[in-house]
C-alpha positions in Angstrom: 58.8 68.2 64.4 57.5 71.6 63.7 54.8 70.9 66.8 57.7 70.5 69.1 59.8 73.3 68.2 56.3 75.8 68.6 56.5 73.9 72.4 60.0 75.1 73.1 59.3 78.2 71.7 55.8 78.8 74.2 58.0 77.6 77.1 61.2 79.7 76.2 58.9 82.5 75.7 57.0 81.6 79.4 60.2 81.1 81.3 61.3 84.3 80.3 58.3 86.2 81.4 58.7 85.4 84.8 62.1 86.5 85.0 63.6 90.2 85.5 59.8 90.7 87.6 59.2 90.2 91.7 57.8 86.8 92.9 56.1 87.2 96.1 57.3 84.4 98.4 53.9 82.1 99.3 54.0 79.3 101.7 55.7 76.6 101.5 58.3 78.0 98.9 62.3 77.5 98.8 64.4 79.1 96.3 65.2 76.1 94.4 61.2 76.1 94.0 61.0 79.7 92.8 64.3 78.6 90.7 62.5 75.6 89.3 59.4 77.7 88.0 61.5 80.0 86.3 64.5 78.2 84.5 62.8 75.1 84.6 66.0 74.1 86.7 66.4 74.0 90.2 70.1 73.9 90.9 70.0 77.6 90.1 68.7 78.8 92.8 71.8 80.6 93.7 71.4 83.2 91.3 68.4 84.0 92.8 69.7 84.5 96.3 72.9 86.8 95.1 70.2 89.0 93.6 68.3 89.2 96.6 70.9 88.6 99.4 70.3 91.8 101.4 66.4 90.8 101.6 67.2 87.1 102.4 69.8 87.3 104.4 72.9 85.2 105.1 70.5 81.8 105.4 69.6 80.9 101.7 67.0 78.5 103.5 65.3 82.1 105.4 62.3 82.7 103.1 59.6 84.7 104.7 56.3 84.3 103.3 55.4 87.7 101.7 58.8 89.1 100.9 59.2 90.7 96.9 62.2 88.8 95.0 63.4 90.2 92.1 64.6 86.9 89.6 67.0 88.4 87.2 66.9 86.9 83.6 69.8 84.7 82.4 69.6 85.7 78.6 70.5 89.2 79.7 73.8 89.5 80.5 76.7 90.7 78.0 80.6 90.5 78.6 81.9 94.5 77.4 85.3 94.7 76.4 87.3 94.7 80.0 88.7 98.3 80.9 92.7 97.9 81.0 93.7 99.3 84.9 95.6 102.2 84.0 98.9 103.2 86.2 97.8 105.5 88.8 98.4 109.1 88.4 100.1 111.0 91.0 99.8 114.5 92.2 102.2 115.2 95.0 102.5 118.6 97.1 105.9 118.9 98.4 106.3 121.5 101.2 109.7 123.6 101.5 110.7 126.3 103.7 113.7 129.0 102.6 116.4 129.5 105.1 118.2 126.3 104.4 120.8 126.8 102.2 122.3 125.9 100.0 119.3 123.0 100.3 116.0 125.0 100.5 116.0 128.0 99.7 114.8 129.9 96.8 117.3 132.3 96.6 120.1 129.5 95.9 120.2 128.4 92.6 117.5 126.1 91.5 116.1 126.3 94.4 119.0 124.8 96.6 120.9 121.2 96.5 117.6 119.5 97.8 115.2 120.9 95.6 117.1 120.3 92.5 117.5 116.7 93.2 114.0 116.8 93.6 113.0 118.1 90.4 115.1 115.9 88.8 113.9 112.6 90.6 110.6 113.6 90.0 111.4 114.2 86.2 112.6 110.8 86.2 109.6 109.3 87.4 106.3 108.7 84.6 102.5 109.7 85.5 103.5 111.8 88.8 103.3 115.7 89.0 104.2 118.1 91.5 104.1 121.3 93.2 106.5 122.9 96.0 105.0 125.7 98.6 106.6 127.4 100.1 106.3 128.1 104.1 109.2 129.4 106.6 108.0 128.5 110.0 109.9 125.3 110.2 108.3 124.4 113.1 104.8 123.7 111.7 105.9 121.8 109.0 105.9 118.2 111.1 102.8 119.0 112.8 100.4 119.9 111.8 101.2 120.6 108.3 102.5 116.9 107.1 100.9 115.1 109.9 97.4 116.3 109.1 97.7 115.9 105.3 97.8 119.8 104.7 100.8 118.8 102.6 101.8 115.1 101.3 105.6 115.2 101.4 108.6 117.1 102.0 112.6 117.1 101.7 115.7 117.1 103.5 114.4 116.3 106.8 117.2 114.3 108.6 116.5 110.8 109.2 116.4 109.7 113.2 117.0 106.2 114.6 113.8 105.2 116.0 114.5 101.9 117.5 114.6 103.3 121.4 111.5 105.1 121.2 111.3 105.3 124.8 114.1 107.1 125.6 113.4 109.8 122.7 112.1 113.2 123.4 108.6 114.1 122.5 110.2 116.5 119.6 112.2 113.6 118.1 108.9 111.2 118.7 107.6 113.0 116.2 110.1 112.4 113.4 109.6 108.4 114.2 106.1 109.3 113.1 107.2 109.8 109.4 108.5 107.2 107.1 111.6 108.0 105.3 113.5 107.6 101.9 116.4 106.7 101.1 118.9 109.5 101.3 119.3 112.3 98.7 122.0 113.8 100.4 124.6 112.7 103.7 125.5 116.2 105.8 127.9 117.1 108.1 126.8 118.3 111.7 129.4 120.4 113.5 130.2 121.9 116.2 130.0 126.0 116.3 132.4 128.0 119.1 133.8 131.7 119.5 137.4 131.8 118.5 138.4 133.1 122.3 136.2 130.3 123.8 138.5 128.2 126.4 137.4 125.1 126.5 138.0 122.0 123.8 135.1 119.4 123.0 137.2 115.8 122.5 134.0 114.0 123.7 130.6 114.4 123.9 130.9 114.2 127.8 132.4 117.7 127.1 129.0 119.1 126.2 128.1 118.2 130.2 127.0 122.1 131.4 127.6 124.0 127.8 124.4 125.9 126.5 123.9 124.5 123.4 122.0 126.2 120.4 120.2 124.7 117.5 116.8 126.6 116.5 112.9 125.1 116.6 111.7 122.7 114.0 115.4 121.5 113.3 116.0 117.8 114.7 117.7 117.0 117.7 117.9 113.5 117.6 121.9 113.3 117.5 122.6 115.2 120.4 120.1 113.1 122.3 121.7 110.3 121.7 125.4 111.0 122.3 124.2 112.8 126.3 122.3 109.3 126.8 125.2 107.8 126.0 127.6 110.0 127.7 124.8 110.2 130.6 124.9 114.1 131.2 121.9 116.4 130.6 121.4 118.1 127.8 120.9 122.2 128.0 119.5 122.9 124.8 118.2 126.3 123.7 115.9 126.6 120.6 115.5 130.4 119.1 113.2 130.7 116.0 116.2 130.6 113.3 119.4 129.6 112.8 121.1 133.3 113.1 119.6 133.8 116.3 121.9 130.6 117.8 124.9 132.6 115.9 123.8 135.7 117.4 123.4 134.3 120.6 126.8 133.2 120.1 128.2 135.9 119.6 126.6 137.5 122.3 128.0 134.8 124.5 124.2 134.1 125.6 125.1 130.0 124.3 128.3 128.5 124.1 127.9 125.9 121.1 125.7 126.0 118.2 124.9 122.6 116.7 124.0 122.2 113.0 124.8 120.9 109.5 128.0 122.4 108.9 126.8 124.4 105.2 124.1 125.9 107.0 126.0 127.2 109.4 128.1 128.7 107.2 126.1 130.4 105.2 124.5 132.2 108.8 128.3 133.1 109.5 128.9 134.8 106.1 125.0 136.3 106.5 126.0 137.5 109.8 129.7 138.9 109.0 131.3 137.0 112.3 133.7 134.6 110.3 136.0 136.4 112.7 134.5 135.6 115.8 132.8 131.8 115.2 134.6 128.4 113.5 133.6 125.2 113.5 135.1 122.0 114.8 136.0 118.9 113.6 135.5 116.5 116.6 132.3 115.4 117.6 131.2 115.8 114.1 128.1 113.1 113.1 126.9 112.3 109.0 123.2 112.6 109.2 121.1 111.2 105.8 118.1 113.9 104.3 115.6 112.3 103.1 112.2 113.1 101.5 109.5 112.0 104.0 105.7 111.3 104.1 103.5 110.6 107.9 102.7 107.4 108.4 99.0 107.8 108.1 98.9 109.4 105.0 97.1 107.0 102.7 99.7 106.5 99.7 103.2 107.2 102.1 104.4 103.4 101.1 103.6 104.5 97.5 105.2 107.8 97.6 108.6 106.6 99.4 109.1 104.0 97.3 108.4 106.3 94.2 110.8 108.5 95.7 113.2 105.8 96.4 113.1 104.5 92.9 113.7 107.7 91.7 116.8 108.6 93.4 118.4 105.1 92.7 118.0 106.1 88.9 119.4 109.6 89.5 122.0 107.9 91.4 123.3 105.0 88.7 123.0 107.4 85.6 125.4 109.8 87.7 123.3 112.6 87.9 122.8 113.3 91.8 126.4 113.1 92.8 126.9 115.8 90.1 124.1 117.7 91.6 125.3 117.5 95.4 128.9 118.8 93.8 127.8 121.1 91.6 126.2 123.0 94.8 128.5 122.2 97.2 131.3 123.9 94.7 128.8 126.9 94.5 128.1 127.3 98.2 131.8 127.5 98.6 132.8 129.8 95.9 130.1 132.2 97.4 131.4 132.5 100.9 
């Protein structure tokens, strides 16, 4: 008895000394050969191969005579406690421009309507954090800003119907680039006229050889549709801000300006002309801002629906309807 346990001993301590060391391949050997010599088993001769897969090849059966294998040991592996897969932690950078109230701009309080909803959406939301920057030029903030990842998400960018492509300008292309949330807020766009102006808009067919005003970067998506519809062209004039369509306006150098109704506004207070400009009630659209995220951006399906879930839990607990009304009350109470 004691004879044979020395024997297993001498083998277990042979087969183990040709392991975790390289075996030049000779002739005639196979890996259940080289797997045989070493565990004394040769129906393991797959270990062998994983080890060496990116010498062998993808034929098990490829040995070249010469070629170094190294033939791991079997009595050396240990199971560590698994790591749990923590949730990922999110750092977002939102990109804002002033100019918008009361939605963006950081002279309305809390930063406008939009920015307050997103503060609290994101406060609602565990393991993300966040920073705003702020840049004006509106018109950069699509592309390249967003598109090339210079910033991973923004706010209050109007939500376009992208399901004629084709027949969409290259500016409103763009916007089909981006995926979108599900609304934080629903706006009003209206019509803008002079107060002596003497003609009426009942359709959009009546927008057939009006200048029409509505500044760079802002979306144009609406009034593309309805002159497809209607099938007249569209003579649209794009200035830098929204005050220069009022301006123009009044100037009588457009005849409409088209935007979200509080916006407007707020350039007609600004402006002092509350006199001279109103706005319309016909041909008046509802148009859903959204937070958005290009397509390409590696977590966008992430972020939306982050952002989605957000909003749906400001919106049951109550919260973002009081929000929209708590500004909209301001905005008004300021004009």
């Amino acid at each position: 008895m004691r004879l044979f346990l020395v024997l297993m001993f001498l083998m277990s301590f042979l087969i183990g000394s040709n392991c975790n060391k390289e075996y030049i391949v000779k002739s005639g050997d196979s890996l259940s050969k080289i797997s045989n010599l070493v565990y004394s088993d040769e129906s393991k001769w797959d270990i062998i191969y994983y080890q060496n897969k990116q010498i062998i090849g993808d034929k098990p059966s490829n040995l070249k005579v010469g070629i170094k294998l190294l033939v791991p040991c079997l009595n050396d592996i240990k199971f560590e406690p698994t790591t749990e897969t923590k949730k990922r932690t999110y750092h977002i950078e939102f990109l804002a421009g002033d100019g918008f109230a009361p939605f963006k701009d950081r002279n309305s309080p809390n930063g406008g309507m939009g920015t307050e909803i997103l503060k609290e959406t994101m406060a609602l939301l565990p393991n993300v954090s966040y920073e705003i920057d702020w840049i004006n030029d509106f018109s950069s903030h699509l592309d390249p800003l967003l598109k090339k990842h210079k910033y991973d998400a923004s706010y209050t960018w109007f939500k376009p119907d992208c399901s004629n492509l084709a027949k969409l300008s290259k500016q409103t292309q763009v916007r089909c680039e981006f995926l979108f949330s599900k609304p934080m807020y629903k706006d009003l766009v209206v019509m803008f006229i002079r107060k002596d102006s003497n003609f009426k808009l009942k359709s959009f067919k009546d927008l057939a050889n009006k200048r029409v005003c509505r500044p760079k970067g802002y979306f144009i998506f609406d009034l593309e549709k309805a002159v497809n519809k209607s099938k007249i062209p569209l003579n649209l004039i794009q200035p830098d801000k929204v005050d220069d369509c009022f301006i123009k306006l009044v100037n009588n150098d457009v005849d409409i300006v088209s935007i979200n109704k509080l916006t407007g506004m707020q350039s007609v207070k600004d402006l002092k002309i509350k006199d001279k400009v109103h706005s319309i009630e016909s041909l008046t659209t509802t148009q859903e801002m959204c937070f958005i995220v290009h397509k390409s951006h590696p977590f966008a399906k992430e972020y939306i629906k982050l952002f989605n879930e957000g909003l749906d839990k400001l919106k049951k607990s109550g919260k973002l309807f009081k929000i929209q009304q708590k500004h909209l009350i301001n905005f008004y109470n300021k004009l």
